[in-house]
N, C-alpha and C positions, 0 to 999 in steps of 0.2 A: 334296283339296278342289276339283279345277277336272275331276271327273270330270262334276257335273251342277249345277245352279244350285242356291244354297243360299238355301232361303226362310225366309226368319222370320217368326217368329210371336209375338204377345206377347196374353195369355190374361188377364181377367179374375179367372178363377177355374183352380184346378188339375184340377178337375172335366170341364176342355174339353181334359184332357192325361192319353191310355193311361196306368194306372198302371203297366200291362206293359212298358211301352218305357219310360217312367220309371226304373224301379227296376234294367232291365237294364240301361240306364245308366250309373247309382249305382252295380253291383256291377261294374261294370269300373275302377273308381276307385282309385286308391291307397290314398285315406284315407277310405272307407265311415263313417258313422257313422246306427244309426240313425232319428237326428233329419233324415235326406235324405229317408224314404223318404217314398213315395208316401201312406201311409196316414196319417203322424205330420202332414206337411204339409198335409193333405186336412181331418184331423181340426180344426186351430187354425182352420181357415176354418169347414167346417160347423158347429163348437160355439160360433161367437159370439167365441172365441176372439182369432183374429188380423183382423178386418173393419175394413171403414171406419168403423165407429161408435167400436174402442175405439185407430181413428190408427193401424192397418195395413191400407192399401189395396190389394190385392194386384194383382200386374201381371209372371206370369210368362212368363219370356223363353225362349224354343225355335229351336232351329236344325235346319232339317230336311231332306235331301236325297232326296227323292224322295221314297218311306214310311217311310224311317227315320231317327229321333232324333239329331243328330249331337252336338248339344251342347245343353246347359238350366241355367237357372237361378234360384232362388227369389229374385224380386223383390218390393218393397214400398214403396209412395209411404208417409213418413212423417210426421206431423203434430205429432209429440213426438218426445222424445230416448228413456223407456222402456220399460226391456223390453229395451236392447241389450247392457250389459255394456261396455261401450268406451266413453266417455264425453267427449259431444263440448255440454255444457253452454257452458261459455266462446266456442265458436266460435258456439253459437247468441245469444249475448248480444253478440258482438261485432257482429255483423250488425244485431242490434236496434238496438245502439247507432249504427249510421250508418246508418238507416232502411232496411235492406236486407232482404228477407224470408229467412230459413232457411227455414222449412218451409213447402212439402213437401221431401222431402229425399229422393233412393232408398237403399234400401239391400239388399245382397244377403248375409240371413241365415237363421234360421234364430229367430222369434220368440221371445221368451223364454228361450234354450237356447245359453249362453256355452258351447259344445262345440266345439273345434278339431274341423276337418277337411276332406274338399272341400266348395265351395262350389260351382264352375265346374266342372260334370260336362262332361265331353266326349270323344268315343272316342280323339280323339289330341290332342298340343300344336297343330298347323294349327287344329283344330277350336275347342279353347280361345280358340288368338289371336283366332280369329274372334270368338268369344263374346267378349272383351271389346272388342274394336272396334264392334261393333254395339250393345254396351251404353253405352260411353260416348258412341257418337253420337245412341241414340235419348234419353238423358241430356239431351244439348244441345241435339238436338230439344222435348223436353218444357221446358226454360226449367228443369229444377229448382236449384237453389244445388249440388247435392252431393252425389255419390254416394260410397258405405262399402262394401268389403265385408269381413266381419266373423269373425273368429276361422278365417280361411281356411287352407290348406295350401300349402307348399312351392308345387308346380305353379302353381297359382291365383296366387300375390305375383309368379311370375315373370313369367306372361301379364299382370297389371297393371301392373310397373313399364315393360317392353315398350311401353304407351301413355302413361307418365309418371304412371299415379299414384304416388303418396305412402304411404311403408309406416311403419309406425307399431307400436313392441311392447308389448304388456303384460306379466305375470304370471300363472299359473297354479301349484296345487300337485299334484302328482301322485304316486300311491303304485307304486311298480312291485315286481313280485313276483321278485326276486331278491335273495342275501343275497351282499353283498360277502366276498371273502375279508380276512383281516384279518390283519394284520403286515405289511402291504403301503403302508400308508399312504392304504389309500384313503379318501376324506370323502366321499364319492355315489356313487350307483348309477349304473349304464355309461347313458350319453345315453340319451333320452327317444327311442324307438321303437328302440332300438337289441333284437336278438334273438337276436344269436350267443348270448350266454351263458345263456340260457334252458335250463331241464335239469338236467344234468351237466356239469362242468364238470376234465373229467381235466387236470390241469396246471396249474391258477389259476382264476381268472375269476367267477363267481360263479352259484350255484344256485338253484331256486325254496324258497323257506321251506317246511321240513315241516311244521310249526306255527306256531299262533299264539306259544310260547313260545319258539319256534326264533327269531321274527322279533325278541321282545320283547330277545333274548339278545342282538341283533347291534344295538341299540343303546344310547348313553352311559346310565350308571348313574343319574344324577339324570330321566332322563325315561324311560328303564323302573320306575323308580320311582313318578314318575309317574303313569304310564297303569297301574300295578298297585290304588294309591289309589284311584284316578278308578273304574275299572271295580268294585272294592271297596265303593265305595259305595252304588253300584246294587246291586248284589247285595245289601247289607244293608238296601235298602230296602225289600224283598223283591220288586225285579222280575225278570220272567225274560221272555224272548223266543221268538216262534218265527219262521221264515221261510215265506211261500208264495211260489210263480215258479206265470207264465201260467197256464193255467187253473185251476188250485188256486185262485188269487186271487178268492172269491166273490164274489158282489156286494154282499154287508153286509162283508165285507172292504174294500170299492173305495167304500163309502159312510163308512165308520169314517176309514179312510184320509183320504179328501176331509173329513169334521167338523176332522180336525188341521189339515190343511192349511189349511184357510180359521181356521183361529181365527192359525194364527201370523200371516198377512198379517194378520187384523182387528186383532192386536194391535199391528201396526207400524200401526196408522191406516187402513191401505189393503185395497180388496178384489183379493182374489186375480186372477193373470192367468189364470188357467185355471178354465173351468169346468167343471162335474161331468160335462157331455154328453163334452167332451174326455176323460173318464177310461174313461168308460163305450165312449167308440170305440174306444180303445186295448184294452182289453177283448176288445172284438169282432174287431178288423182286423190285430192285434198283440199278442197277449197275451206272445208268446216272451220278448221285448225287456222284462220288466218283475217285478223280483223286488223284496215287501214283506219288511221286517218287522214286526213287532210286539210291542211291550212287553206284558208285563200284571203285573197286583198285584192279589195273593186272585184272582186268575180274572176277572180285569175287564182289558178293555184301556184303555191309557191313553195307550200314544204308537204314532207308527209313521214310517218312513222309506219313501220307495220309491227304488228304483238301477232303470237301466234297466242291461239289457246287450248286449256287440256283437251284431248278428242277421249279421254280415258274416263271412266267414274272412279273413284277409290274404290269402290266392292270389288276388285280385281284382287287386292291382296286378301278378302274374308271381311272387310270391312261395309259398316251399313249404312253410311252415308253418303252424300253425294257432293262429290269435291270437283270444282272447277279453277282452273289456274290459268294465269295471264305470264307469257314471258313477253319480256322486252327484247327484240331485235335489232331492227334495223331503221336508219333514219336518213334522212340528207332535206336539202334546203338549197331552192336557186335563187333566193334573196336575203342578205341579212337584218334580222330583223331581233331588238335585244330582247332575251330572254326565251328566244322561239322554242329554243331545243329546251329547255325544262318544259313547257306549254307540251308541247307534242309528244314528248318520250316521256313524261312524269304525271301531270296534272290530266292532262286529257285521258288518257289510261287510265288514270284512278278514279277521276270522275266514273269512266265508266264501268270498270269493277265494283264501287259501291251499287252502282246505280243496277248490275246486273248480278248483283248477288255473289262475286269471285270471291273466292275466300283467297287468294295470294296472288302477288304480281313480285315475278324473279326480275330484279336488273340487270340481271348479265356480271359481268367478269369487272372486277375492280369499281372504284368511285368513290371515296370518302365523301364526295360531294352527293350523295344519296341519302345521307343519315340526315342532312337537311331539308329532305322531304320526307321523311319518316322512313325512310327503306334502312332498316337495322341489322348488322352485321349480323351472319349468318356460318359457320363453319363447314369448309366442303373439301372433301377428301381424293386423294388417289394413290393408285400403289403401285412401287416399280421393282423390280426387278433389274443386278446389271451382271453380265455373264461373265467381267474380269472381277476375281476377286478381292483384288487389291484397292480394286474401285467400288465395288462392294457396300467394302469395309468404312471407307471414305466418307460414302457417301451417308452409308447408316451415322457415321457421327454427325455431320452436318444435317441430319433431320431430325437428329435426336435434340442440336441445338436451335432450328429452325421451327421445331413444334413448341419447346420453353418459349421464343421468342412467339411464335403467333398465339401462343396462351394470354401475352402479356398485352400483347398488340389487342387481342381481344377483350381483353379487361378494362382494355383502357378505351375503347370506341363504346364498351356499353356502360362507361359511368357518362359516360357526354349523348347519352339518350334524350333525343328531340320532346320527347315525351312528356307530359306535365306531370309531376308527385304530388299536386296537393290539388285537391277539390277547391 
């Protein structure tokens, strides 16, 4: 870092930042996901998306040494609280309450997209430190209340606690594709990113599921049960599914698709954070990263899910294997039909992870109803920063008692493991 002067830049739009240097960036990362790249982030801005109109003002941050990219990060002045998954409602009310302004508020995410992973790209830890010291100063420069940075990785919490922010866990449930061995006592699958036992597994340890019946087999009797009913039912409804990935995905596919999706937002009251332009980019600039399915009944369709998937290999962080990963997105339904939505966002996806070699499928943000499909509590983190001191202080207590509390919370979701213990 003290080879040549390190200039920074903070960008309006992503549009005034090489998505080439961008994304080669991204693919030096540990924890690549996606929702970093150049086009996915590009796309929430030019479709109306993520803008100042709908309270994400974008304001990204670049570190740059001479011509080349050292360190970046997706920033965003914010006017509300959604759209983030982490939920910081009471601190913005607290403030109200002593006439203090919360918002605008920065946060370094990823709009819409409760996805673990990096946040704070940068070609080495020097480079990262940097990026967050110049993120919390240009922070206190701008007067904002408080900066987040949101479902981050490893690297990323350590470069923040490093300047004192404030780390803070959640919950996540995650499906990972190996089948514990059993008479061993075990109750979970080997930690969350862990890859030794991927495979084969000579001597113990655990293997990838050959099937979906293989996987069904390795857990407890009452919820293989279960998920035999559930998926039972759909079938006698007479639905049946197919899958398209990237360019297969037509455009009356991509348009069926979006009629679901926007009816289930309509029917929670609200319109959809994503609009049709954003589907249709992904289409164009990204098709790889994006596998449907789809229901139908008599030849009509009637629901669909979209999973994106990893565009990354693990050998981006030095690693020598090759890792592919399923998230869960988004779904909707223009008929009800019972059990559809576990069929479409759970079984059908897992089916085809086993069947296509995924080593994990992310469920998204909340669900205790996931642990009865085998998706196992998962620990995920973010770190904040609030520029009153006295809120600060506040708040450090309240996370100090809200990380005992999700300790406990965690202890007790992995003793009630779907999981079989005994051969």
């Amino acid at each position: 870092m003290t080879q040549a002067a390190i200039i920074t830049r903070v960008s309006d739009s992503l549009q005034d930042i090489d998505a080439a240097a961008w994304n080669a960036l991204l693919a030096l990362q540990r924890h690549p996901t996606p929702f970093m790249r150049h086009e996915y982030l590009a796309a929430l801005e030019a479709s109306g998306s993520a803008t100042p109109r709908t309270g994400w003002t974008p304001r990204f941050l670049t570190l740059w040494q001479g011509d080349d990219l050292v360190a970046a990060c997706p920033l965003y002045l914010k006017s509300h609280s959604y759209g983030e998954y982490v939920f910081d409602w009471a601190w913005a009310n607290a403030h109200a309450e002593h006439g203090l302004p919360y918002y605008p508020k920065a946060l370094v995410a990823v709009p819409f997209t409760p996805v673990p992973g990096t946040r704070l790209m940068a070609r080495d830890a020097l480079a990262r430190a940097a990026l967050v010291r110049v993120l919390h100063a240009w922070c206190e420069n701008e007067g904002v209340s408080s900066l987040h940075v949101l479902f981050a990785a490893d690297e990323d919490l350590d470069a923040c606690a490093q300047v004192g922010l404030l780390l803070r866990q959640t919950v996540q449930f995650h499906w990972t594709n190996r089948a514990p061995t059993l008479g061993t006592g075990v109750s979970s699958l080997p930690p969350e990113g862990s890859l030794a036992a991927f495979g084969s597994a000579p001597g113990g340890g655990s293997v990838a599921y050959r099937d979906f019946d293989d996987f069904l087999s390795r857990l407890a009797q009452d919820k293989r049960k279960k998920i035999r009913q559930e998926r039972r039912r759909v079938q006698d409804a007479g639905v049946t599914f197919r899958w398209l990935r990237g360019t297969d995905i037509q455009a009356r596919d991509w348009d069926f698709f979006y009629r679901c999706y926007e009816r289930t937002y309509l029917e929670h009251g609200n319109p959809p954070y994503l609009t049709r332009d954003f589907f249709q980019r992904m289409a164009e600039h990204m098709p790889e990263a994006w596998l449907l399915f789809i229901a139908e009944r008599q030849g009509q369709p009637i629901a669909s899910s979209l999973i994106a998937i990893s565009a990354y290999p693990s050998s981006a962080g030095g690693q020598n294997h090759s890792e592919m990963v399923a998230y869960g997105r988004y779904w909707g339904a223009l008929e009800r039909v019972d059990c559809l939505h576990f069929e479409a966002c759970y079984y059908q996806p897992l089916q085809w992870c086993i069947a296509h070699g995924v080593l994990r499928f992310e469920g998204g943000a909340q669900g205790e109803h996931k642990m009865a499909r085998a998706l196992l509590p998962v620990p995920t983190h973010s770190a904040h920063w609030l520029a009153h001191p006295a809120f600060a202080d506040a708040v450090d207590r309240y996370l100090q008692r809200e990380t005992a509390g999700m300790e406990q919370y965690l202890e007790h979701l992995q003793a009630r493991s779907p999981l079989r213990t005994h051969a």
